[in-house]
DOLO-810101 format. One record per residue (C-alpha): residue in three letters; x, y, z. Coordinates in steps of 0.02 Angstrom, whole numbers, padded with zeros to 5 digits, always signed. Layout:
residues N
ALAXYZ
...
//
This chain:
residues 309
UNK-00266-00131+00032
UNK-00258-00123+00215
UNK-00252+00063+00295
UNK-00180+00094+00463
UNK-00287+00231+00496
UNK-00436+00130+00454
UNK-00369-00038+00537
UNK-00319+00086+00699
UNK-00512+00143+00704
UNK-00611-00011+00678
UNK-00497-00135+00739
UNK-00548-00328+00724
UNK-00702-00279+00599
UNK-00569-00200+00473
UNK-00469-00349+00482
UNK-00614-00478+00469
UNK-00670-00386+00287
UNK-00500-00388+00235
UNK-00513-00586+00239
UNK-00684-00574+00163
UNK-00618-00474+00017
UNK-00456-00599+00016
UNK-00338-00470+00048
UNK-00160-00525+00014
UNK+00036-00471+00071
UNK+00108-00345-00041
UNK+00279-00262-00052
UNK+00204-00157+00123
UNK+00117-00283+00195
UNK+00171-00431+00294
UNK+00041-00551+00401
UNK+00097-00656+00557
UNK-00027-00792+00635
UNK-00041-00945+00733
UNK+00038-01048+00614
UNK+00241-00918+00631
UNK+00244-00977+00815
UNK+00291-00795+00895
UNK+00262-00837+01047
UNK+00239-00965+01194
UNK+00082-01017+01266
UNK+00121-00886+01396
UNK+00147-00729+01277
UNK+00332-00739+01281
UNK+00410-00680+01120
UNK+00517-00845+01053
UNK+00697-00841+00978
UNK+00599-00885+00807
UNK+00469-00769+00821
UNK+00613-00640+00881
UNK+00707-00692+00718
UNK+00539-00682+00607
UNK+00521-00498+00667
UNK+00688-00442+00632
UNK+00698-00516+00454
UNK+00521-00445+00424
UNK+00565-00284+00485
UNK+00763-00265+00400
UNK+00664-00312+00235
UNK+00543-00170+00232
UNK+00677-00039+00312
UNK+00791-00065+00167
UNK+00643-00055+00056
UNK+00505+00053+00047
UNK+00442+00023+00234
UNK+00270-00055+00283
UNK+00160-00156+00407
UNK+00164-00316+00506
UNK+00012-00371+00580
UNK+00024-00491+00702
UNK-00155-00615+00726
UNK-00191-00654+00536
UNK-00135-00808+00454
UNK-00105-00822+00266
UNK-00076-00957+00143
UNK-00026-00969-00025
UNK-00177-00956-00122
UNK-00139-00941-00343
UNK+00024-00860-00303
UNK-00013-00748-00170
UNK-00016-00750+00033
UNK-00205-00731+00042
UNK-00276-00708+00243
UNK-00359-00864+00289
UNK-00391-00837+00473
UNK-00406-00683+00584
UNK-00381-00732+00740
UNK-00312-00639+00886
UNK-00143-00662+01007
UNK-00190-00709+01167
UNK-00100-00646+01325
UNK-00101-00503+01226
UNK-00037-00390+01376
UNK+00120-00482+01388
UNK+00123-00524+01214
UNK+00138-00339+01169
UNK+00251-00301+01292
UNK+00378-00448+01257
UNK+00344-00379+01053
UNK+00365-00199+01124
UNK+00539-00225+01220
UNK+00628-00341+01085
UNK+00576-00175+00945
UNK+00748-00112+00997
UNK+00835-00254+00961
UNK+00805-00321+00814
UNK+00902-00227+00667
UNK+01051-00125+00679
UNK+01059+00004+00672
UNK+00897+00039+00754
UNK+00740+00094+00667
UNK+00603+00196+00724
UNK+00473+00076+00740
UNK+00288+00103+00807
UNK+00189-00036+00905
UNK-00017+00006+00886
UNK-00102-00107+00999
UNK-00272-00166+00948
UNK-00361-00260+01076
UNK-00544-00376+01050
UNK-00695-00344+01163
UNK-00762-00522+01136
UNK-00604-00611+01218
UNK-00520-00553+01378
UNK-00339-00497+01367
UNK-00339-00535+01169
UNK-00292-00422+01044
UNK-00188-00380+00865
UNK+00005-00302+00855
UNK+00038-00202+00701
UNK+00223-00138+00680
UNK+00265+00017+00583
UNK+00409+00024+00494
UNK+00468+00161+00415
UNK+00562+00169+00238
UNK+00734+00198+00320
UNK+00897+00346+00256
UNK+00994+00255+00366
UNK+00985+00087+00283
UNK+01041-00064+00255
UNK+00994-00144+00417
UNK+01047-00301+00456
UNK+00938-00426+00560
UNK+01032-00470+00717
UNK+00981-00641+00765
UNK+01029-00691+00606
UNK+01162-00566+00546
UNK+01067-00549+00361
UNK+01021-00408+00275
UNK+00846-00432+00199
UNK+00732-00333+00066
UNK+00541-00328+00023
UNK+00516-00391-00163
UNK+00343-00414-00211
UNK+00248-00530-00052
UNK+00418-00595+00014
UNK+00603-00553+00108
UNK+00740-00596+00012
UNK+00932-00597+00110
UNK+01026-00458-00029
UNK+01158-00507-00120
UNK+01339-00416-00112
UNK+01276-00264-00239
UNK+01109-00240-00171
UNK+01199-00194+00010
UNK+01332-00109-00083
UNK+01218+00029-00159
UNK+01078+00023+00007
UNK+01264+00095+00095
UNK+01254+00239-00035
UNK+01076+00275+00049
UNK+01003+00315-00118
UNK+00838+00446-00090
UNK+00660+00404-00126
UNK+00566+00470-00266
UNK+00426+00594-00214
UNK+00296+00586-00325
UNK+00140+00684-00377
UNK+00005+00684-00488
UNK-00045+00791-00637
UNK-00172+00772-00779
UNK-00212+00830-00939
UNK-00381+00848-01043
UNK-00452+00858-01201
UNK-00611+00944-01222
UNK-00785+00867-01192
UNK-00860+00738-01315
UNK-01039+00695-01285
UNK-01140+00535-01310
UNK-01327+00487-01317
UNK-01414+00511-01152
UNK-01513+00655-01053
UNK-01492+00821-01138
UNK-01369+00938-01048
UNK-01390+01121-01104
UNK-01481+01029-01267
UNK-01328+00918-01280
UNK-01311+00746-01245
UNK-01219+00678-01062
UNK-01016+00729-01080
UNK-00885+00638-01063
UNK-00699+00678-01062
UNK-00539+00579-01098
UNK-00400+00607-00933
UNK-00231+00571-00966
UNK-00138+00561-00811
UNK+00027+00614-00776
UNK+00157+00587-00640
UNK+00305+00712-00586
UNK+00449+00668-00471
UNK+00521+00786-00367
UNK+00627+00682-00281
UNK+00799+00625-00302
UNK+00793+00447-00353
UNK+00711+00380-00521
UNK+00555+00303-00501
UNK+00494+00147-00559
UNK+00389+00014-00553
UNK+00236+00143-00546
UNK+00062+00103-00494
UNK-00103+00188-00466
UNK-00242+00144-00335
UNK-00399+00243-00365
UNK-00500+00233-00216
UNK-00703+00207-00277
UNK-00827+00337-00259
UNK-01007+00352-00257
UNK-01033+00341-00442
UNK-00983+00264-00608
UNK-00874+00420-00649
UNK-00713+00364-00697
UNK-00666+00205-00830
UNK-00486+00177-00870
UNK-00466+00045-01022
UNK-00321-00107-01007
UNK-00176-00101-01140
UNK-00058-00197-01182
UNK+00065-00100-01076
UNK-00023-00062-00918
UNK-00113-00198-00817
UNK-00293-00135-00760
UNK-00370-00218-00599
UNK-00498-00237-00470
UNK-00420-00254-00289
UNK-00464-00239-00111
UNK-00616-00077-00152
UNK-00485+00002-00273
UNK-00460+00004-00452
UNK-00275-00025-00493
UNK-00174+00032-00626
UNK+00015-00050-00647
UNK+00120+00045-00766
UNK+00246-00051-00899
UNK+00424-00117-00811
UNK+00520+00019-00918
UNK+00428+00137-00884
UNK+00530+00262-00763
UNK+00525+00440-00713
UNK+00685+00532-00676
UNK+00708+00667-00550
UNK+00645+00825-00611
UNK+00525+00720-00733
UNK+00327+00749-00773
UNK+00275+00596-00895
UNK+00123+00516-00966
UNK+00042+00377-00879
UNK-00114+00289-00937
UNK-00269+00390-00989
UNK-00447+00367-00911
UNK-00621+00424-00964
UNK-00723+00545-00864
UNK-00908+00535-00866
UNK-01017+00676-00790
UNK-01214+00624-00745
UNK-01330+00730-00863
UNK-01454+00833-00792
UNK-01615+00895-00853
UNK-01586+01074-00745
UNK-01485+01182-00856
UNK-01324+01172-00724
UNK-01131+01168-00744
UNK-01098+00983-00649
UNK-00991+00990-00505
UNK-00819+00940-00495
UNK-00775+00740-00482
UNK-00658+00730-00350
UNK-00517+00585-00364
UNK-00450+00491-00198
UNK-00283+00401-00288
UNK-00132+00325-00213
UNK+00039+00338-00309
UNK+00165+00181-00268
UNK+00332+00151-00335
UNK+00481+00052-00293
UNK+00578+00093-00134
UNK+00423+00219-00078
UNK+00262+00208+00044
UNK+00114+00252-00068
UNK+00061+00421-00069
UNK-00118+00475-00072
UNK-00146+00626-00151
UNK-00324+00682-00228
UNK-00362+00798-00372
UNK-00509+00896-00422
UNK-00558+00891-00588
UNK-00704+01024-00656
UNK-00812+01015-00798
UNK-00748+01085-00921
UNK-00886+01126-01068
//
């Protein structure tokens, strides 16, 4: 998963080992290249590119928000719009500023939108565009070269249908999410002794509370890795369990949901502390994890989680 923090700091080299690790579009995450024709040879923003933008950007407003990133091509690659090229807009100067005046015009009413410019050392006046969008309160927001409404599902914008506008005009609130755990006490399995035991090990079973005032669903889990083989979460036959972009994701069943005011079970995971032969408590593992669910940005929250003998 791309980070703007991390994309804003490294730039081009971000980018270039997002194609490496065949990162894809998501429900934030929209790519714009060569091959979308933006803009003339000159860096003038086109009536298509204009119209690309403002169905790109009324999509993610009405939904949970997200990024466009303008200089990376995608194609569809076993179902998903995996980045094939990196390669960056040229008369990026004008380029930005033609992207940076039309921001107002695009969806009314207007969103707050950001424009982070990200220029290339290697190629005179060169560079990437990335537009934040914000999830919106005031949605829906209707494109207006094309007078559509649009909304992010999955990789893709979709033009809503008569209901979906019909309840984005009752403005319905986000869920705010956070994450809790639970613990039973430490097992412990052949290895180094630890206080004349064997190494421990402890079963997590995560939970998530919502605080806001919309239901959550649709509820996933990005664990960001750290430096060691501490933390194993099993597949089921209700959550998916997955390996993408440095992050180990966990996708939660379609019914399940968690109500304003809620704290529920999620999907368990095993903790496993490295032994020592020094007769020492082990420190704390400390858990980088994103929270995602529909009509939300992921959250990234991180919890500290002791031994507990």
């Amino acid at each position: 998963m791309i980070e703007l923090s991390d994309l804003l700091a490294r730039g081009e080299a971000a980018l270039l080992e997002a194609k490496e690790r065949s990162e894809f579009e998501g429900l934030h995450l929209d790519f714009k290249g060569a091959g979308d024709s933006l803009f003339t040879a000159d860096g003038k923003l086109q009536s298509s590119g204009r119209k690309a933008l403002a169905k790109a950007v009324s999509a993610f407003s009405n939904a949970g928000g997200g990024l466009i990133i303008i200089g990376v091509d995608a194609r569809v690659d076993d179902g998903k719009d995996t980045i094939v090229a990196v390669t960056p807009v040229t008369n990026f100067i004008r380029a930005a500023s033609a992207v940076n005046s039309a921001l107002g015009d695009l969806v009314e009413p207007r969103v707050n939108l950001l424009l982070h410019r990200i220029p290339v050392d290697h190629t005179p006046d060169a560079g990437y565009l990335v537009i934040e969008v914000p999830r919106s309160e005031r949605r829906p927001h209707q494109s207006i070269p094309d007078h559509q409404y649009y909304r992010r599902s999955g990789s893709s914008s979709y033009p809503m249908n008569h209901f979906e506008i019909e309840d984005a005009f009752r403005r319905i609130a986000a869920p705010d999410l956070s994450l809790w755990f639970t613990r039973e006490v430490a097992q412990y399995e052949a290895g180094t002794p630890l206080f004349g035991r064997a190494e421990p090990r402890q079963r997590i079973r995560f939970r998530i509370r919502n605080d806001g005032a919309a239901t959550a669903k649709h509820l996933t889990l990005a664990f960001v890795y750290g430096t060691g083989p501490h933390l194993t979460i099993p597949k089921s036959d209700r959550f998916q369990v997955y390996e993408a972009a440095g992050r180990l994701m966990v996708v939660g069943p379609a019914d399940l949901v968690v109500n304003p005011g809620q704290l529920c079970d999620f999907h368990f995971g095993e903790l496993q502390w490295m032994a020592s032969e020094r007769p020492v408590v082990p420190p704390p593992i400390e858990l980088n994890v994103q929270i995602g669910a529909e009509n939300m940005l992921p959250q990234s929250t991180g919890l500290t989680i002791p031994f507990l003998p």
